[in-house]
C-alpha positions in Angstrom: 53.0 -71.4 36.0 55.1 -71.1 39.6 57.9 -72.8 39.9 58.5 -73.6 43.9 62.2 -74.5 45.1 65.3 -73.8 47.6 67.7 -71.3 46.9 71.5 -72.8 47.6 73.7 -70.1 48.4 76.8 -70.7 46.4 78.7 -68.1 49.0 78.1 -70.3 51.9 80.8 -73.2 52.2 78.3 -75.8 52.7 76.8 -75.1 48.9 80.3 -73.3 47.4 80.3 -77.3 46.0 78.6 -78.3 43.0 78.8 -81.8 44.1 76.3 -81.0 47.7 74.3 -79.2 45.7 74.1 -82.5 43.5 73.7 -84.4 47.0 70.6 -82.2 48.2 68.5 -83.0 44.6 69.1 -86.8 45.0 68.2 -86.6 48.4 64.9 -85.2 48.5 60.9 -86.8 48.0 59.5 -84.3 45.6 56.2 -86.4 45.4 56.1 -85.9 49.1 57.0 -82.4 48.9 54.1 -81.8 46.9 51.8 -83.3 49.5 53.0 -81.8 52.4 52.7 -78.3 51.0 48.8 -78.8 50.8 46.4 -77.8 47.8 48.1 -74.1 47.7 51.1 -74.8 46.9 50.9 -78.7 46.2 50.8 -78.9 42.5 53.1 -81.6 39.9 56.9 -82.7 41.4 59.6 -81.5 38.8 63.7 -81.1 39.5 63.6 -79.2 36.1 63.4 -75.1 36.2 61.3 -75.1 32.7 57.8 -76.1 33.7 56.3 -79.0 32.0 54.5 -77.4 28.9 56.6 -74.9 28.6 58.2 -74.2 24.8 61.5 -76.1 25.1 61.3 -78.3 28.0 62.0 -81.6 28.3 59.6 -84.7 29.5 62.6 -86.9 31.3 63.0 -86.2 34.8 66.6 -85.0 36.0 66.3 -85.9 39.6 63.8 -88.4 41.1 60.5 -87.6 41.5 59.6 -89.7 44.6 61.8 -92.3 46.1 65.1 -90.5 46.8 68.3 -91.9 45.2 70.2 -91.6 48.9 73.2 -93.7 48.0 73.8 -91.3 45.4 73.4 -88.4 47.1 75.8 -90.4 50.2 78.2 -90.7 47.8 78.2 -87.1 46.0 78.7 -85.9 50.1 82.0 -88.0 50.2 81.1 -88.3 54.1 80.5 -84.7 54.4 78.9 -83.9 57.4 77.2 -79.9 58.1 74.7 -77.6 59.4 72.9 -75.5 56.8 70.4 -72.5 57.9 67.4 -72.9 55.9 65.4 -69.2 55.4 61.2 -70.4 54.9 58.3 -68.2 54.8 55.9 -68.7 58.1 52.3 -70.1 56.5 52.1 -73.8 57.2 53.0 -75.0 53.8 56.3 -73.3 53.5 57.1 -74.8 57.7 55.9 -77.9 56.6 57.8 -78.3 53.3 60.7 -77.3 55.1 60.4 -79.9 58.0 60.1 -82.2 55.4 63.3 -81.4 53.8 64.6 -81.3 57.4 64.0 -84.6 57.7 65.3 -85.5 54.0 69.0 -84.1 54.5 69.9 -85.5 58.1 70.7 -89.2 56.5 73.2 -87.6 53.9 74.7 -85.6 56.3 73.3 -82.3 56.6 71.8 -81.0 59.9 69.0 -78.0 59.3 68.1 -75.1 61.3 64.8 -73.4 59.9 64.3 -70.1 60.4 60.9 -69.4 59.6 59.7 -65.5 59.4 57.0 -63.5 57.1 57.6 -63.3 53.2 58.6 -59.7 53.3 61.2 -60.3 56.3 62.7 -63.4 55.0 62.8 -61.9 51.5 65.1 -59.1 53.2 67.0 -61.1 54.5 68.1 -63.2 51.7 69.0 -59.9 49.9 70.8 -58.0 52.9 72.4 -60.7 54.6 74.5 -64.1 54.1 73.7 -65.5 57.2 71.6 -68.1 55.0 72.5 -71.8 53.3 69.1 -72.5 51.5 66.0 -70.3 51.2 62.2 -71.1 49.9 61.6 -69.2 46.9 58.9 -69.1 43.6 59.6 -67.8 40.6 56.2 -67.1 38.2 56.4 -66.5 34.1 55.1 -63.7 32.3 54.9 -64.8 29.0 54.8 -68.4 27.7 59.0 -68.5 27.0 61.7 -70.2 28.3 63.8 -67.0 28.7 61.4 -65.8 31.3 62.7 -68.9 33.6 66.5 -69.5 32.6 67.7 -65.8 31.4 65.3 -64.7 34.5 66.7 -66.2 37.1 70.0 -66.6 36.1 71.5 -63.9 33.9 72.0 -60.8 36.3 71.8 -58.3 33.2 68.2 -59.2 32.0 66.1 -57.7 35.1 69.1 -56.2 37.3 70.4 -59.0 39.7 73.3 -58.0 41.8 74.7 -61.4 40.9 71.9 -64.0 39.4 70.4 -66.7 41.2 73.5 -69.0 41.7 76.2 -66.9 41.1 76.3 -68.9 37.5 80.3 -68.5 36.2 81.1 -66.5 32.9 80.9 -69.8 30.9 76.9 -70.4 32.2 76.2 -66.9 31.6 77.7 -66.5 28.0 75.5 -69.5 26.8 72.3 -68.5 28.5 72.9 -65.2 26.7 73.4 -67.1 23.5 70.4 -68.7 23.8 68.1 -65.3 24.3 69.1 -64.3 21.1 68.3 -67.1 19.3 65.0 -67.7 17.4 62.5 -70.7 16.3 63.2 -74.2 16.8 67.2 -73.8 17.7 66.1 -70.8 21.0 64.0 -73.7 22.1 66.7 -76.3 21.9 69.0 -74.7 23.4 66.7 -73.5 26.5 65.9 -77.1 27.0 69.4 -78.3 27.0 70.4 -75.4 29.1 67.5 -76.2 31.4 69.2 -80.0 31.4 72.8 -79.4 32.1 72.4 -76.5 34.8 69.7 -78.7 36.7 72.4 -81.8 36.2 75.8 -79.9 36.6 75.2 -76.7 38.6 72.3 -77.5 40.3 72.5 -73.9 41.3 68.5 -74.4 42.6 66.5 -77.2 44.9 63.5 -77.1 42.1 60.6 -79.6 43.3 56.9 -78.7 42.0 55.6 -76.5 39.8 51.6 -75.0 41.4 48.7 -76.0 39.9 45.9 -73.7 39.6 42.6 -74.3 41.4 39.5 -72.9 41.2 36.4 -73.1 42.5 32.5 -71.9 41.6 29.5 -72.1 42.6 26.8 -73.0 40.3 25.2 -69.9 39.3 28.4 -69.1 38.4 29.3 -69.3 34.2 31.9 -67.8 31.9 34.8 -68.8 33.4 37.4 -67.9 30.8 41.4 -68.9 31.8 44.4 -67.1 31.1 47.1 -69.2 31.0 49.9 -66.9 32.7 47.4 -64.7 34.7 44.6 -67.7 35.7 41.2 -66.6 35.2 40.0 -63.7 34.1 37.4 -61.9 36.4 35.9 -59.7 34.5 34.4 -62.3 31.8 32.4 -63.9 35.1 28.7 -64.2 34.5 25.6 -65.5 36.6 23.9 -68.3 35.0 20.2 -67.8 34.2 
């Protein structure tokens, strides 16, 4: 499962703010999101970071789904009015999804520029530079736990971020690495609720869809055996007699 959202750069002063980054998740369509970005990367509308079926998350939505909540997300701005630089990658879903979201932040507020360049450029340039307010971004599992999502992205020990998506605080960080080294029923509970309160209180990501999978055959085609992290596996493929 991918999870598809916008990076806010806490070291920006538009997004230093837990309370914008609040503003930007009321303010956004995710159902529309989902259709703008096409069959690639269209898939279910979630403002969680555990995918729906992953061990430990949660069914209740955090952040609306289709109709924005704008007169929350007026009010969280407290008449705040910016420009943010939005980093996208340059196929036609990431363009689109980011016009969309163009569109999405000027009533609260918040005038984007999109600057849209190839995967490997724009990835570069999140990394080397912090000439950015809110960049596209995926983040795909290997293994079905909820580690590989919350301790992933946001502990900067586990895989050897320079700070963590977010730039979580020392009290974020000391419970996510609680939670890793828990077990059973009580590591999933406390992923979930994790999952819940960063989403909620941080909001340290723009989270809006997580892909679905699509595949197509012919009808000679048989065997079709899926994988659930790595989609289907090739080499079982047979021709139908």
């Amino acid at each position: 499962m991918t999870l598809d959202f916008y990076e806010l750069n806490p070291d920006r002063p538009l997004f230093a703010s837990p309370r914008v980054r609040q503003a930007v998740n009321y303010a956004i369509d995710r159902q529309a999101l989902v259709a703008v970005a096409g069959p690639y990367y269209g898939g279910v509308p979630t403002g969680h970071y555990l995918p729906p079926g992953m061990p430990g998350s949660l069914p209740d939505p955090v952040y609306p789904l289709g109709t924005p909540d704008l007169v929350k997300a007026r009010a969280l701005m407290h008449g705040l009015h910016a420009t943010a630089t939005m980093l996208t990658c340059n196929t036609s879903a990431c363009i689109q999804t980011a016009q969309l979201i163009q569109s999405e932040l000027r009533p609260i507020g918040i005038k984007v520029h999109i600057v849209s360049e190839p995967i490997d450029a724009m990835s570069i340039r999140m990394v080397d530079s912090n000439s950015w307010d809110l960049s596209w971004a995926t983040w795909t599992y290997d293994f079905a736990d909820p580690s590989d999502y919350i301790s992933g992205l946001f502990d900067p020990a586990l895989y050897g971020w320079s700070g963590g998506v977010g730039r979580l605080g020392l009290r974020w960080i000391s419970a996510i690495k609680r939670a890793f080294t828990l077990t059973g029923e009580a590591r999933l509970t406390n992923y979930g609720r994790l999952d819940d309160e960063l989403a909620l209180r941080e909001a340290p990501l723009l989270a809006w869809a997580t892909e679905s999978a699509r595949d197509f055959f012919s009808a000679r085609i048989g065997c079709e055996v899926y994988q659930p992290i790595y989609g289907i596996d090739l080499g079982r493929l047979c021709t139908r007699k």
